[in-house]
N, C-alpha and C positions, 0 to 999 in steps of 0.2 A: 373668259366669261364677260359678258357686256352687263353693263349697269343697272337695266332690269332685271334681270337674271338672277339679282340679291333676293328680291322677293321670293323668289321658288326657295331659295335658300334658307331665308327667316321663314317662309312656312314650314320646310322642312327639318328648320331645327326646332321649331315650336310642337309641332307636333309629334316629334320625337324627344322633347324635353333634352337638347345638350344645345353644345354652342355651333353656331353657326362656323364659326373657324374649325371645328372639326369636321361638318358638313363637307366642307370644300376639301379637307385634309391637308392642311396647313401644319407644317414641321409644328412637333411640339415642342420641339427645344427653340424654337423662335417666338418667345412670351410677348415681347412687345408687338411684334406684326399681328399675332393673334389677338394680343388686345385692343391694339386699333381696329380691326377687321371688327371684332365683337363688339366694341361700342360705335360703331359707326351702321353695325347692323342695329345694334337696339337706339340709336338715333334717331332713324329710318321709321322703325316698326312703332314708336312711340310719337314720332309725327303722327303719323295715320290712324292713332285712336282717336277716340272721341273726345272733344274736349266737354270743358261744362256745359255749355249750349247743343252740345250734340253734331257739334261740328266737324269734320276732320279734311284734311290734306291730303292730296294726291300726289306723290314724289315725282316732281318731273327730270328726265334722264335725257343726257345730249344726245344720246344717238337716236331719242325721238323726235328730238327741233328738228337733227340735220336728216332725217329722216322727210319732216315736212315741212323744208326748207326748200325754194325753190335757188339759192342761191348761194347758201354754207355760212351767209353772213346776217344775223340777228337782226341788226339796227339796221342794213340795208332792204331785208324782210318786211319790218315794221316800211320804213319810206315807202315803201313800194306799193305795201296793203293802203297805207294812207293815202297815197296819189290815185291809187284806184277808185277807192270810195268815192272822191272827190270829182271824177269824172264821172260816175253815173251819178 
């Protein structure tokens, strides 16, 4: 599963009211991995409400950078966008 991927998950444990660790079906005899899995999905989903001002967060996932990454490397990314600017 890639790191977007959580999302179909938290919605489809939300809308089905259980945990997301069951979603994916994750042993139940393994409590800790489930509960990591489950608090890092309601992490996730509770970034993305709304805060007091009405604001919220959009979760950004690596296989989206290197997705539009022309290079694999962040900080050389940035250099690179910067030197461009600077030439037009």
């Amino acid at each position: 599963m890639g790191s977007s991927e959580v999302l179909d998950v938290i919605g489809i444990a939300k809308t089905f009211g259980t945990l997301p660790s069951d979603v994916i079906g994750l042993d139940p005899s393994d409590s800790y991995t489930r509960y990591c899995f489950d608090e890092s999905c309601a992490y996730i989903y509770n970034m993305m409400q709304p805060d007091k001002d009405g604001k919220t967060k959009t979760p950004r996932f690596r296989e989206e950078e290197k997705r539009n990454s022309k290079t694999n490397n962040p900080g050389l990314d940035l250099f690179l966008s910067r030197e461009n600017k600077q030439k037009q």
